[in-house]
MMTF fields as JSON, N, C-alpha, C and O atoms, coordinates in Angstrom:
{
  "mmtfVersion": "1.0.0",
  "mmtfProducer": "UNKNOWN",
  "numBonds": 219,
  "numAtoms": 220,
  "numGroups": 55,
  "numChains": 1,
  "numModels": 1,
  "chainsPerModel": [1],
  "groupsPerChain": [55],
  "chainIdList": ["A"],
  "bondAtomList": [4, 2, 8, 6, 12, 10, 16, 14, 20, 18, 24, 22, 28, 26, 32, 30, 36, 34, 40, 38, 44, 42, 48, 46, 52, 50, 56, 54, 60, 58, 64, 62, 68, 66, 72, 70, 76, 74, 80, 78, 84, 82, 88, 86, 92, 90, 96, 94, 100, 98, 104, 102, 108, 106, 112, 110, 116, 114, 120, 118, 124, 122, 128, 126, 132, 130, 136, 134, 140, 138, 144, 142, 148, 146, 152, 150, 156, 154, 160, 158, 164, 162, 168, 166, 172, 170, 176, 174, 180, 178, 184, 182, 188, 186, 192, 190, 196, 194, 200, 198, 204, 202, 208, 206, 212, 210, 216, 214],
  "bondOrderList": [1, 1, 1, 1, 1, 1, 1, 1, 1, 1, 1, 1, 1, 1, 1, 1, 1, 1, 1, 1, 1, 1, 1, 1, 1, 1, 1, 1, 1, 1, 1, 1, 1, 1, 1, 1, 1, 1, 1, 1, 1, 1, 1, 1, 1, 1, 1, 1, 1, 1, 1, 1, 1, 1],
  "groupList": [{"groupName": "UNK", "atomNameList": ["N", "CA", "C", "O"], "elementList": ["N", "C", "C", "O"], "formalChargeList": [0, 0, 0, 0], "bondAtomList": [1, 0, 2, 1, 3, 2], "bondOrderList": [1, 1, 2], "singleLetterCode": "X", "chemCompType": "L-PEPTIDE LINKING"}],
  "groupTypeList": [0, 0, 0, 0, 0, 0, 0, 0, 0, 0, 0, 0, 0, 0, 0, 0, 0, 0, 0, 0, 0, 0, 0, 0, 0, 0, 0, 0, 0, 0, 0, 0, 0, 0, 0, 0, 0, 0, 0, 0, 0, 0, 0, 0, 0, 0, 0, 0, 0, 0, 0, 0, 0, 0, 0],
  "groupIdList": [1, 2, 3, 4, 5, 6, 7, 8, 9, 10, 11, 12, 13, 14, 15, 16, 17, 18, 19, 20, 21, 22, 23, 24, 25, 26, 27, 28, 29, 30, 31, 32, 33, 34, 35, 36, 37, 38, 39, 40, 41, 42, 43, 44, 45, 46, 47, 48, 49, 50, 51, 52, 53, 54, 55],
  "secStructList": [7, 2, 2, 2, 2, 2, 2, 2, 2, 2, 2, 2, 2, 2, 2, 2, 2, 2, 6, 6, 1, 1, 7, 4, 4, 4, 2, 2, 2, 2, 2, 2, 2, 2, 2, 4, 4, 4, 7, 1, 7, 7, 7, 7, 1, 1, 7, 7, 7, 7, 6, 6, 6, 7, 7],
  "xCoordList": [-7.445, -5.987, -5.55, -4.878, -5.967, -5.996, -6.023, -5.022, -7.567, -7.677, -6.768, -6.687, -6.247, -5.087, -4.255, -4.089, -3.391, -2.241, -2.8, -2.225, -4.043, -4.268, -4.396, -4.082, -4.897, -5.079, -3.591, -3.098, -2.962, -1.86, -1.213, -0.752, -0.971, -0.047, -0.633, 0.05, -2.202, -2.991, -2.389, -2.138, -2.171, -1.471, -0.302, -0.052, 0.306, 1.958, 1.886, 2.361, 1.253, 1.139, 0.831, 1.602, -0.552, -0.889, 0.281, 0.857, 0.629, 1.638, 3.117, 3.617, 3.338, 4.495, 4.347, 5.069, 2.879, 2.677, 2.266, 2.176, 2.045, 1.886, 3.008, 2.758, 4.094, 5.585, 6.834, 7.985, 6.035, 6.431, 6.099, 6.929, 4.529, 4.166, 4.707, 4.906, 4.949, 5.369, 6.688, 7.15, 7.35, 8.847, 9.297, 9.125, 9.688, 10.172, 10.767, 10.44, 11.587, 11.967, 10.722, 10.557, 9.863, 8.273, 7.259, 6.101, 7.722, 6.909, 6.959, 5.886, 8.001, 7.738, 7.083, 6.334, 7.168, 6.673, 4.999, 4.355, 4.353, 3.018, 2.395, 1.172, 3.582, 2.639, 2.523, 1.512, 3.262, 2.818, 1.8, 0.94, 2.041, 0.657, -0.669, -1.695, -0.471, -2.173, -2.489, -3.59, -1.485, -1.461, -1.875, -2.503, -1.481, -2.677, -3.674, -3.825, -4.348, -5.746, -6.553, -7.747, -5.473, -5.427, -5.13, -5.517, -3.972, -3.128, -3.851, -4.169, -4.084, -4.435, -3.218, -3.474, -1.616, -0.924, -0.542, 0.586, -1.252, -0.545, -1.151, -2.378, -0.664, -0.733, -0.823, -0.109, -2.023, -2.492, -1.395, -0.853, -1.218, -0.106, -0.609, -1.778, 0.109, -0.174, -1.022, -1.287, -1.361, -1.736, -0.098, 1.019, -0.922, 0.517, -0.415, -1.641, 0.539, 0.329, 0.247, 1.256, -1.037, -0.804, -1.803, -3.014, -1.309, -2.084, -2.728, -3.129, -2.789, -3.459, -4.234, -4.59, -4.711, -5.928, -6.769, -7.932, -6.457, -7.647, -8.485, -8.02, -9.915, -10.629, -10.34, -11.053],
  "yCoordList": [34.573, 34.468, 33.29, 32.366, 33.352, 31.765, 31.034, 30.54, 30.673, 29.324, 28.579, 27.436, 29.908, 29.447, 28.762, 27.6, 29.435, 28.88, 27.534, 26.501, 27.536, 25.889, 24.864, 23.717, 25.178, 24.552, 23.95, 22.907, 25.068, 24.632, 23.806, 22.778, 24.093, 23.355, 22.04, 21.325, 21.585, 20.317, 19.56, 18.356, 20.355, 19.819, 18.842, 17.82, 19.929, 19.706, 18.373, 17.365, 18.449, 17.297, 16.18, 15.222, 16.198, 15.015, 14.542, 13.498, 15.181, 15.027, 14.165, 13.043, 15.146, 14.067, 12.937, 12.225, 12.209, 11.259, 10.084, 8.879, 10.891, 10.227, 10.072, 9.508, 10.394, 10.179, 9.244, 8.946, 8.933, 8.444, 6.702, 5.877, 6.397, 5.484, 4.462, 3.255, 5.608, 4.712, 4.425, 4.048, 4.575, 4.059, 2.681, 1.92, 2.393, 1.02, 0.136, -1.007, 0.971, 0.186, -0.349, -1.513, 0.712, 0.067, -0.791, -0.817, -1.603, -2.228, -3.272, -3.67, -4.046, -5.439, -5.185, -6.106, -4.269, -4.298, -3.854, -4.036, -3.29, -3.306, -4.391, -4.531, -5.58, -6.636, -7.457, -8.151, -7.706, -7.991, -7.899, -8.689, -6.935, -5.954, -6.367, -6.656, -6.352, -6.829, -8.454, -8.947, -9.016, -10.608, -10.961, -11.929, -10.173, -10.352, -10.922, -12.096, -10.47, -10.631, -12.024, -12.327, -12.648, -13.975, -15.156, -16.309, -14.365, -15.959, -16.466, -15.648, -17.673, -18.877, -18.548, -18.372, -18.566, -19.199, -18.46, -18.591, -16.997, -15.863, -15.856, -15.934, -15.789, -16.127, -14.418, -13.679, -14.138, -12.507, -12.701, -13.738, -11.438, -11.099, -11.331, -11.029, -11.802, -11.917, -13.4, -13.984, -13.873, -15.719, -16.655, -16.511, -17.758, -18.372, -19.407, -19.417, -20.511, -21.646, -22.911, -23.409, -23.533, -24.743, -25.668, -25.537, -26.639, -27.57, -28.827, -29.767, -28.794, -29.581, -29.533, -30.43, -27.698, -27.531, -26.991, -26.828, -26.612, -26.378, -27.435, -28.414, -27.059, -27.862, -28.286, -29.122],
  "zCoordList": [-4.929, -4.887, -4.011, -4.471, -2.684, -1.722, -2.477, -2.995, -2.836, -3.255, -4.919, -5.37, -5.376, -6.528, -6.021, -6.393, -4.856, -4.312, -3.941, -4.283, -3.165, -2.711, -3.644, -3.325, -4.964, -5.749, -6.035, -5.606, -7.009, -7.159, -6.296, -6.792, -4.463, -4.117, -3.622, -2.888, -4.084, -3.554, -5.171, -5.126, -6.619, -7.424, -7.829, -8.468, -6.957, -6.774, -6.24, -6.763, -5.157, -4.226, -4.715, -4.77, -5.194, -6.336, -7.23, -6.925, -8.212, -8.86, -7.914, -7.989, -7.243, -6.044, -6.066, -6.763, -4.928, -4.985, -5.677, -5.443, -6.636, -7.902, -8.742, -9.808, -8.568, -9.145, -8.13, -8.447, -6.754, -5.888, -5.683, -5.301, -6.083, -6.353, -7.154, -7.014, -8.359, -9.692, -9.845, -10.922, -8.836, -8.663, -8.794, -7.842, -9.544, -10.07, -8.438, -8.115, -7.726, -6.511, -5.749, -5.385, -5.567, -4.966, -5.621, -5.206, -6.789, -7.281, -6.766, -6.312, -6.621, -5.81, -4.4, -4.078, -3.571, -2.496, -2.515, -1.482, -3.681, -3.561, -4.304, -4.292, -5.296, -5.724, -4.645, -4.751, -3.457, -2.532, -1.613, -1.224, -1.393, -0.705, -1.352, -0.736, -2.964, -3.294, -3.452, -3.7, -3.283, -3.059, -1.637, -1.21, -1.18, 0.658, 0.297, 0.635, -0.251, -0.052, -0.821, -0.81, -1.419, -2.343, -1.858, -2.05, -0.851, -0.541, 0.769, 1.632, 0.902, 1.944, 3.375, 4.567, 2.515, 4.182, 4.527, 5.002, 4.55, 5.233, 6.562, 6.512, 7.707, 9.791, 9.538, 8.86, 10.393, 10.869, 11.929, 12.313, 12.291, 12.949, 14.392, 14.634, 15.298, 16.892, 16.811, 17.862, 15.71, 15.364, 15.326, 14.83, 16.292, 15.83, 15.228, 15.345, 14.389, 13.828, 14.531, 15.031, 14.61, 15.73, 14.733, 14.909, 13.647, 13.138, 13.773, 13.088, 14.886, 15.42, 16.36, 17.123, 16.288, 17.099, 16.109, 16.479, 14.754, 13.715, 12.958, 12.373, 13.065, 12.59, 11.063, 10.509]
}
């Protein structure tokens, strides 16, 4: 009987976040997110930019 309810409400849950993801407003903000990892002139955070001390 427990583990129904858990099931179900580990479901529910799935389902949520999975209806939360696919929100049209959050799409521009995760094609960003996976362009991290592509782009060259993105400065890590707490880096500053000083072109004339990089090799």
């Amino acid at each position: 009987m427990l583990s129904g309810i858990i099931t179900t409400l580990l479901l529910l849950l799935f389902i949520a976040l999975w209806a939360w993801a696919w929100q049209p407003r959050l799409r521009s903000g995760f094609e960003a997110t996976a362009r991290l990892a592509v782009e060259d002139d993105v400065i890590p955070a707490g880096e500053a930019r000083d072109e004339e001390t990089r090799p």
